[in-house]
Backbone as CSV, one residue per row, in Angstrom:
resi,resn,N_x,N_y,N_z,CA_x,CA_y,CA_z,C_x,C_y,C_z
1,UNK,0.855,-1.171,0.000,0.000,0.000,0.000,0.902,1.236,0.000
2,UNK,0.686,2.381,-0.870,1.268,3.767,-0.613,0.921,4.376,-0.055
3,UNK,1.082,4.954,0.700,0.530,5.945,1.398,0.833,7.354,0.779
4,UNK,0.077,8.472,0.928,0.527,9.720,0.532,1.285,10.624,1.162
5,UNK,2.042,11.879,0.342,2.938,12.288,1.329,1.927,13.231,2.415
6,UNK,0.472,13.129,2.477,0.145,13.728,3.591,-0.219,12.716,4.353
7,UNK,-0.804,11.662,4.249,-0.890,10.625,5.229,0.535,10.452,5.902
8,UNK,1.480,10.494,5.232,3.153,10.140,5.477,3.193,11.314,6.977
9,UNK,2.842,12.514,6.577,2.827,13.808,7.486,2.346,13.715,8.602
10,UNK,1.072,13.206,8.749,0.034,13.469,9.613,0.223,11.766,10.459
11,UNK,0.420,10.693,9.858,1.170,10.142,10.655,2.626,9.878,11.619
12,UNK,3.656,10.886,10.757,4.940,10.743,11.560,4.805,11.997,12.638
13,UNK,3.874,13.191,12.461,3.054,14.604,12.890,2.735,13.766,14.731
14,UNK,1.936,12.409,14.158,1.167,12.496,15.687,1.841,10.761,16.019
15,UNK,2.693,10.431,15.650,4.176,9.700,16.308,4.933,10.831,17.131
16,UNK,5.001,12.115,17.034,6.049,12.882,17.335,5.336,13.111,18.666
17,UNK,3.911,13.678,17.988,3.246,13.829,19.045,3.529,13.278,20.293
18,UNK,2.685,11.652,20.462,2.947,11.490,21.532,4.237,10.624,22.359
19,UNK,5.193,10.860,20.929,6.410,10.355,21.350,7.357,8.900,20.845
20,UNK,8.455,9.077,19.913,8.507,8.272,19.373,8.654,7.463,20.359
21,UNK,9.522,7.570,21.124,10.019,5.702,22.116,8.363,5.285,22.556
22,UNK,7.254,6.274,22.682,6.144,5.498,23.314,5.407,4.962,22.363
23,UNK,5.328,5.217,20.758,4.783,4.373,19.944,5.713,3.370,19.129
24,UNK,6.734,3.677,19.259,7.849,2.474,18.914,8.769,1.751,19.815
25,UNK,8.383,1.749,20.738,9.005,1.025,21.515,8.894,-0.461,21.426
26,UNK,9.431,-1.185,22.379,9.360,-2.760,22.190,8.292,-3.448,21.911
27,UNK,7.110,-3.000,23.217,6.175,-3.721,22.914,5.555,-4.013,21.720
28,UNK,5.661,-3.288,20.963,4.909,-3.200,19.356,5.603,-4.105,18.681
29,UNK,7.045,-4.698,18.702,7.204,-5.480,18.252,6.480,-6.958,18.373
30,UNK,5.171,-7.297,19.206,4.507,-8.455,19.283,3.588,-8.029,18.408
31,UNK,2.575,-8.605,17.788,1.596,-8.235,17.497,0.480,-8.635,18.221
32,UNK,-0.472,-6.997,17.698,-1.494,-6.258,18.479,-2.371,-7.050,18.222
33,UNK,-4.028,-7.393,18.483,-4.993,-7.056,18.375,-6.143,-6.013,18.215
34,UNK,-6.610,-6.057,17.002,-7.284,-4.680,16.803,-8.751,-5.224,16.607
35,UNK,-10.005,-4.393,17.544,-11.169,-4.664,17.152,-11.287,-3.685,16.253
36,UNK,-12.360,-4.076,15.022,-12.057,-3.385,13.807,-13.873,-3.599,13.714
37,UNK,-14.177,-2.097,13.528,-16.240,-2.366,14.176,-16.529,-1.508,12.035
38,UNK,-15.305,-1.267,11.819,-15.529,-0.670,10.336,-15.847,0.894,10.170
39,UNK,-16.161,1.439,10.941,-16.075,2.571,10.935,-14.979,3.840,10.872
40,UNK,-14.953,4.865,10.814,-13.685,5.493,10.223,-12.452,5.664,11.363
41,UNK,-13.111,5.566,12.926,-11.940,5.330,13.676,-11.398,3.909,13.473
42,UNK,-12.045,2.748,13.916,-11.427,2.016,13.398,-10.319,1.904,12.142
43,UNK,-11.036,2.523,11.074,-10.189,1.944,9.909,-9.443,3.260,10.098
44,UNK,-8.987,4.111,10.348,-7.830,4.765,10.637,-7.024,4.374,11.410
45,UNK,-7.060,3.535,12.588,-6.239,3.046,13.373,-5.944,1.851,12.426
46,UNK,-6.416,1.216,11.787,-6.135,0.115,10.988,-4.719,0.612,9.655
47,UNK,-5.015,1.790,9.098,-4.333,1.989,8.346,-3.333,2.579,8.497
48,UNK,-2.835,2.994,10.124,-1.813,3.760,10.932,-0.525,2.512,11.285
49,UNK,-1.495,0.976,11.838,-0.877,0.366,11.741,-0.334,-0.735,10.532
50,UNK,-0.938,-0.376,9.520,-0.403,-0.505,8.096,0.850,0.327,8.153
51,UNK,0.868,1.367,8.193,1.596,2.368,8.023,3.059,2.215,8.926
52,UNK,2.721,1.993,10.221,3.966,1.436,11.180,4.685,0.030,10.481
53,UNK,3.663,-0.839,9.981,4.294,-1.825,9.529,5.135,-1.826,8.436
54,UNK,4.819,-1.161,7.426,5.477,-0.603,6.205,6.828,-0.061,6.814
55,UNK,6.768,1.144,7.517,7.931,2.070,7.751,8.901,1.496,8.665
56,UNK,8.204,1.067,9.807,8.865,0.417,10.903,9.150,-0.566,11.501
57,UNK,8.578,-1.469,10.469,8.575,-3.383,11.093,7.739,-3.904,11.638
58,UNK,6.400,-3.013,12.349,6.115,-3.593,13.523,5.200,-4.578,12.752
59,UNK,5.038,-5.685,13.710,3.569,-6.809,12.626,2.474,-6.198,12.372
60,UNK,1.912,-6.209,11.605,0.561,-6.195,11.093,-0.556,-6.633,12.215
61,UNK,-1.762,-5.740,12.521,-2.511,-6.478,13.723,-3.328,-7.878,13.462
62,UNK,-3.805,-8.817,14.216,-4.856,-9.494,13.984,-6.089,-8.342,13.810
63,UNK,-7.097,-8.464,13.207,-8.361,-8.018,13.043,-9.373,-8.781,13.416
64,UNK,-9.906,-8.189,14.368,-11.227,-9.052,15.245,-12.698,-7.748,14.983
65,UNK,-13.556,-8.586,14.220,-14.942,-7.805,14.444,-15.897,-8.839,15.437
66,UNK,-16.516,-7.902,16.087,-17.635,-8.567,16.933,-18.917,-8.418,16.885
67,UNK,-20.180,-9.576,16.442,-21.020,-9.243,16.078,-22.036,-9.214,17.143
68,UNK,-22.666,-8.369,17.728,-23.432,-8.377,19.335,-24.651,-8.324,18.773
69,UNK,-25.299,-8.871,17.618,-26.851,-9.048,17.225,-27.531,-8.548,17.147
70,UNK,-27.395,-6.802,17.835,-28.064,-6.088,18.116,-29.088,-5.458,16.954
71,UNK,-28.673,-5.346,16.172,-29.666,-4.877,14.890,-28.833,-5.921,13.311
72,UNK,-29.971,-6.053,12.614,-28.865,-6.468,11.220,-28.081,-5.734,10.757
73,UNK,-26.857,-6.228,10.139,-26.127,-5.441,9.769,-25.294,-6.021,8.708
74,UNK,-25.812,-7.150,8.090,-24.912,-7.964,6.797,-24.285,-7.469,6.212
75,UNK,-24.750,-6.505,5.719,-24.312,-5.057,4.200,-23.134,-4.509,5.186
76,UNK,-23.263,-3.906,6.130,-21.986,-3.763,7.200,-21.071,-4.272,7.175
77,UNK,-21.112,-5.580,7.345,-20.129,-6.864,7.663,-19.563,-7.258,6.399
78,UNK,-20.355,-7.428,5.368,-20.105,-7.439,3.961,-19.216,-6.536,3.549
79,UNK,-19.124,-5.317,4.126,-18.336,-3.883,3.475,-17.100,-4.064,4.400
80,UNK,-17.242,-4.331,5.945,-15.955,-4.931,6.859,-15.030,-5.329,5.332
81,UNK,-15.581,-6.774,5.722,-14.591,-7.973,5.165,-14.258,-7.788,3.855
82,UNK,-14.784,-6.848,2.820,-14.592,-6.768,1.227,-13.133,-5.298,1.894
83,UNK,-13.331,-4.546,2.977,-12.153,-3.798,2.942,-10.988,-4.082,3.065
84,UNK,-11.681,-5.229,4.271,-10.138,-5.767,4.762,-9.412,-6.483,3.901
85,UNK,-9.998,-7.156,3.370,-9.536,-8.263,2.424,-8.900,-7.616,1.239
86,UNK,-9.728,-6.446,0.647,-8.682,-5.997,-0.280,-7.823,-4.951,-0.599
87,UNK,-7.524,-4.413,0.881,-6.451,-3.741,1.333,-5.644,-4.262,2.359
88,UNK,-6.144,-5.168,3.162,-4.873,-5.753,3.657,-5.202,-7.699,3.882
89,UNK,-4.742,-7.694,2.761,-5.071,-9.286,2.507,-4.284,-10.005,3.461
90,UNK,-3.117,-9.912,3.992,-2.481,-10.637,4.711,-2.805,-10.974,6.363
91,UNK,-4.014,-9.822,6.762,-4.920,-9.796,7.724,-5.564,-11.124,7.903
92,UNK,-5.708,-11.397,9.252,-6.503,-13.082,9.448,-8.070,-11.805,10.265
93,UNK,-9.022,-12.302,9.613,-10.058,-11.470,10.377,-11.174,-12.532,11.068
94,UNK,-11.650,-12.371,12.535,-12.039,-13.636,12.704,-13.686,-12.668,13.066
95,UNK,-14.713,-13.205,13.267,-15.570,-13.093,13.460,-16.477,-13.715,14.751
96,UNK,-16.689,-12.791,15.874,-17.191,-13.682,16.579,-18.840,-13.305,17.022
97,UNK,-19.529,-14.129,17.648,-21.201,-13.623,17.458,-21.437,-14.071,19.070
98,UNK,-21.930,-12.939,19.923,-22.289,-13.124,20.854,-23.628,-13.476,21.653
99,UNK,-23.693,-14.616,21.797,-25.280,-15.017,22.029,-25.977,-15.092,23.679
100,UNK,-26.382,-14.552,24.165,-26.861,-15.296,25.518,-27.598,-16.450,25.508
């Protein structure tokens, strides 16, 4: 994936921010878990850590959506998994459905 030179900006902008040793530090070398609900925070944090991974090594996150039943939402879930999949294919995305 390329990123642009303002994405390039506005991500190394708010690394500085809150500090390189605190977003590159060790721990990041494990990989994260990211709940990923599809929405634009999500997928900005999704594509930040695209972005670390590219520049800086760190792994790529797992991607976890959670489905809590609460209303339908197929077309949702449908648009999830068609993003993930074809922007970051190497993503394992698991799906889990919470039932009482």
């Amino acid at each position: 994936m390329i990123f642009s030179r303002e994405v390039n900006e506005i991500f190394e902008s708010w690394i500085d921010k809150v500090g390189r040793p605190g977003v590159l530090r060790s721990e990041f070398g494990r990989k994260a878990i990211l709940a990923y609900s599809g929405g634009k925070d999500s997928s900005l944090l999704l594509l930040f850590f695209e972005y670390l991974h590219q520049k800086y090594l760190i792994p790529r996150p797992s991607v976890f959506h959670l489905n809590h039943l609460i209303r339908n939402n197929e077309d949702q879930e449908n648009k999830i998994f068609e993003f993930i999949s074809t922007r970051f294919p190497h993503h394992i995305v698991k799906k889990k459905i919470y039932q009482n």
